[in-house]
TIMARLUM-742722 format. One record per residue (C-alpha): residue number from 1; x, y, z; residue in three letters; chain. Coordinates in nm, 4 decimals, decimal comma. Layout:
N
    n        px        py        pz  res  chain
  NUM         X         Y         Z  ala      A
...
This chain:
89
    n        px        py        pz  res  chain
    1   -2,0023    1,2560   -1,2387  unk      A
    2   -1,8677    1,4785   -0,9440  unk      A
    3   -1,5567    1,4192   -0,7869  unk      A
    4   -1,5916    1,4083   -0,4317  unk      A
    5   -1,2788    1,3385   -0,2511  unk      A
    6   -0,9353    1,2611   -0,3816  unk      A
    7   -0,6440    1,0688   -0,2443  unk      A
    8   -0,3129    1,1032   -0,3497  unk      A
    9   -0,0497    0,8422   -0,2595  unk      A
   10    0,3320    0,8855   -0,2039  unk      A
   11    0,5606    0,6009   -0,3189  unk      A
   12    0,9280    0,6547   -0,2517  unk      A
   13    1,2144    0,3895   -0,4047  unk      A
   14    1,5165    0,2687   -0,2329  unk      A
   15    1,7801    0,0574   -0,4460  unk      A
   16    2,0441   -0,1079   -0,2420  unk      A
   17    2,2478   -0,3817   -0,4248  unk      A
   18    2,0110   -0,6359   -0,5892  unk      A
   19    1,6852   -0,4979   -0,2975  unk      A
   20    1,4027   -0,2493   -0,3931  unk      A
   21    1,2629   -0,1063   -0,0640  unk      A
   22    0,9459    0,0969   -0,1404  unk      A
   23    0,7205    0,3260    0,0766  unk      A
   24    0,4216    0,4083    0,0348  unk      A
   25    0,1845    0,6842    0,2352  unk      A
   26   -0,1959    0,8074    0,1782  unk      A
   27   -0,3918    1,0688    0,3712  unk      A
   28   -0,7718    1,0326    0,4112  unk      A
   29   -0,9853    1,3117    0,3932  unk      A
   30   -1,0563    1,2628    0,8111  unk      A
   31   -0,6695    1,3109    0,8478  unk      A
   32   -0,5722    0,9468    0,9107  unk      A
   33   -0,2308    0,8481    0,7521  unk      A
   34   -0,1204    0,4715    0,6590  unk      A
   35    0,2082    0,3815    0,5599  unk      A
   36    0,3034    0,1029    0,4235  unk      A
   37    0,6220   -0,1128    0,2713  unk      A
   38    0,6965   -0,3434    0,0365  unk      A
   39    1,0283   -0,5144   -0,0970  unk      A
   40    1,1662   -0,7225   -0,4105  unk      A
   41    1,4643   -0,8956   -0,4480  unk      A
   42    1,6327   -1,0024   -0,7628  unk      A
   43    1,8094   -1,3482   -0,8123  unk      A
   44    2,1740   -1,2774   -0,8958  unk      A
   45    2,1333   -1,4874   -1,2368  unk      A
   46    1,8432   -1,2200   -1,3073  unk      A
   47    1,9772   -0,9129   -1,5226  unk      A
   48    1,9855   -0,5993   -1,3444  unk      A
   49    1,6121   -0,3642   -1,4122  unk      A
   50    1,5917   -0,1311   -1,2104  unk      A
   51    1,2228   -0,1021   -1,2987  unk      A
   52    1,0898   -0,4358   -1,2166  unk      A
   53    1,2006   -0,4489   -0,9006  unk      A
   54    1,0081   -0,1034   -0,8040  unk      A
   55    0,7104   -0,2665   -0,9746  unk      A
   56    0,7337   -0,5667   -0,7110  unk      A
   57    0,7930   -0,3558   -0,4368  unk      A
   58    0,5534   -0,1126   -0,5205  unk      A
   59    0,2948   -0,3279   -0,5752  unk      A
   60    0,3708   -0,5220   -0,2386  unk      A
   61    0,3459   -0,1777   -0,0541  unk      A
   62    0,0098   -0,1309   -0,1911  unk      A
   63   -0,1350   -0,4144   -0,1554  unk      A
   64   -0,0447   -0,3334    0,2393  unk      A
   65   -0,1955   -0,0488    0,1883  unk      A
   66   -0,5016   -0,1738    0,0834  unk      A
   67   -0,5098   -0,4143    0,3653  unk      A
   68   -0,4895   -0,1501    0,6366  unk      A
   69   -0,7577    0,0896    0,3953  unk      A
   70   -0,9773   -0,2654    0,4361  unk      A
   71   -0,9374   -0,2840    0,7828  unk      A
   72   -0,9990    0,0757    0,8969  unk      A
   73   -1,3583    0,0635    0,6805  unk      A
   74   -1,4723   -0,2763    0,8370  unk      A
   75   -1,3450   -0,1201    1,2126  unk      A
   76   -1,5729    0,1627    1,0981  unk      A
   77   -1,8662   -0,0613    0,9609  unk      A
   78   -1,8540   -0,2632    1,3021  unk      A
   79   -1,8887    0,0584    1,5300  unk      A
   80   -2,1860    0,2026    1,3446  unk      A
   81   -2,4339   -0,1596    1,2911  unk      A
   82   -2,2315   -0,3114    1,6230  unk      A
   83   -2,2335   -0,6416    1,4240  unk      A
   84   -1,8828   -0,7795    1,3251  unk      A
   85   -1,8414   -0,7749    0,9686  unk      A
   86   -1,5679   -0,9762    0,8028  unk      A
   87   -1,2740   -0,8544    0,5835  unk      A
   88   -1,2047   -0,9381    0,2482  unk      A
   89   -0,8452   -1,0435    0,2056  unk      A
């Protein structure tokens, strides 16, 4: 199987007391950029992992990701057939 385009995605961290702030950025191959961000917060009772909370907040960034990635391709599938097609969330 050939490999025809490649994304690469940028997650950055940001640990600030007991909140995970994460970023996340991908560039299409037509130039287009999304960003996207996602938090977690851990209960105080909760023991401190660093680790879990980037999970959460990494996974909350890309699932925003994915949203916007969804909504670019159905803007695109709507100009081309001029029908309105419908999202999958």
């Amino acid at each position: 199987m050939q490999t025809l385009v490649g994304w690469h995605i940028e997650m950055e961290f940001q640990e600030e007391g007991d909140r995970t702030r994460a970023a996340a950025m991908v560039r299409l191959g037509d130039g287009t950029e999304f960003r996207a961000h996602g938090t977690a917060n851990r209960h105080p009772s909760d023991p401190d992992q660093l680790r879990v909370g980037e999970e959460i907040a990494g996974a909350r960034a890309l699932m925003d990701l994915a949203s916007q990635l969804l909504q670019k391709a159905h803007t695109e599938i709507d100009e081309v057939s001029g029908r309105t097609s419908r999202p999958i969330h």
